[in-house]
DOVEX-450721 format. One record per residue (C-alpha): x, y, z. Coordinates in steps of 0.1 Angstrom, whole numbers, padded with zeros to 4 digits, always signed. Layout:
N
XYZ;...
This chain:
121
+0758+1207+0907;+0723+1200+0887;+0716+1166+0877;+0695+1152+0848;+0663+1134+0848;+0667+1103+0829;+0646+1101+0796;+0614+1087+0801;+0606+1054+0783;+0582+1054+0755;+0546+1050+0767;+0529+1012+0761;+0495+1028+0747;+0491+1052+0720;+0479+1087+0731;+0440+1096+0724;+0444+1111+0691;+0473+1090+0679;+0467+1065+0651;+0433+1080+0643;+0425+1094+0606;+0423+1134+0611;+0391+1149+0600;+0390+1163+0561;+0366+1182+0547;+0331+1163+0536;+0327+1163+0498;+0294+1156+0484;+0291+1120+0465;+0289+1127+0428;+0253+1118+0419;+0223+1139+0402;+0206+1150+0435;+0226+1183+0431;+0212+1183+0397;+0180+1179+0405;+0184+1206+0433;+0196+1236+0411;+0170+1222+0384;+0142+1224+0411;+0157+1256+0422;+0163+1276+0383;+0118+1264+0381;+0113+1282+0411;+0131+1312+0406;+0109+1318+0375;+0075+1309+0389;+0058+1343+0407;+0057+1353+0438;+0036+1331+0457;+0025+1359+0486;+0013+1388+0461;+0017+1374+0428;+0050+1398+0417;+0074+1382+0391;+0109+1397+0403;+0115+1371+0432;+0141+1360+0459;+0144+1319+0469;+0131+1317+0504;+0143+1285+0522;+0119+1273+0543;+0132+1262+0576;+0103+1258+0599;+0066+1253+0599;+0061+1277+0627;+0062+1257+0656;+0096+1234+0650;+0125+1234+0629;+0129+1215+0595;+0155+1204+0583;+0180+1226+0560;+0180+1221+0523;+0172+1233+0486;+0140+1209+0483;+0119+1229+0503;+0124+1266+0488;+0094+1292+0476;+0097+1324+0451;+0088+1355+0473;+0092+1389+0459;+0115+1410+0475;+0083+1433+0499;+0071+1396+0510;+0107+1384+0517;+0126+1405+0537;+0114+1439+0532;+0078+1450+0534;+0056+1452+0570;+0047+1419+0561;+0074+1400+0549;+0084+1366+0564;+0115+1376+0582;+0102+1402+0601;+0065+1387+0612;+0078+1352+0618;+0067+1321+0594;+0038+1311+0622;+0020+1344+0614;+0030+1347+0572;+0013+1316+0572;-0019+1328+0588;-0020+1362+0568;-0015+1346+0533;-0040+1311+0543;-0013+1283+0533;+0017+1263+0553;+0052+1278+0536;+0066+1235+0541;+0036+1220+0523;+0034+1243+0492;+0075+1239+0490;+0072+1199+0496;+0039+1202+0466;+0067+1223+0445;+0093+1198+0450;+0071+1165+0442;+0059+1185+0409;+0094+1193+0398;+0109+1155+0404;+0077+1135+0405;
């Protein structure tokens, strides 16, 4: 004959994750910043290409000065046509930022950061 274990008693302290608020998703706070962002980003979308001078251009996030990351966001953006982009021998996503910047004789972060301080002053 089999006998039962007796129920075990309710434990004193709360498990790890009991009690705590689960995770939802982030929303952004209401405010102008994402305003300003797609304003700054509409300005830059109609300014030429600032590689070869070409007016039909992409949004190029810039990410990294060459040597360390930046941080991610749509502040520090440039207009590149499509051949300096992602698509001709030359273009930024093939050569690597380090070396775009030395062909075309500016820094991709300080033009975008000059861009950004024009558009919200």
């Amino acid at each position: 004959m089999l006998r039962r274990s007796p129920l075990k008693a309710k434990r004193d302290t709360p498990r790890r994750n009991e009690g705590r608020v689960t995770h939802e998703r982030m929303r952004r706070k209401p405010s102008d910043k994402g305003a300003a962002e797609r304003k700054h980003m509409d300005r830059v979308a109609a300014m030429p290409c600032c590689g070869c001078g070409a007016r039909d251009v992409h949004v190029h996030h810039v990410i990294s000065d060459g040597y360390k990351r930046l941080t991610r966001d749509h502040r520090l953006i440039l207009p590149l046509c499509a051949m300096c982009h992602t698509d001709g021998q030359s273009a930024v996503h093939k050569i690597g930022t380090r070396l775009w910047n030395a062909k075309f004789g500016f820094e991709q972060h300080v033009l975008a950061d000059q861009l950004w301080r024009e558009s919200n002053g």
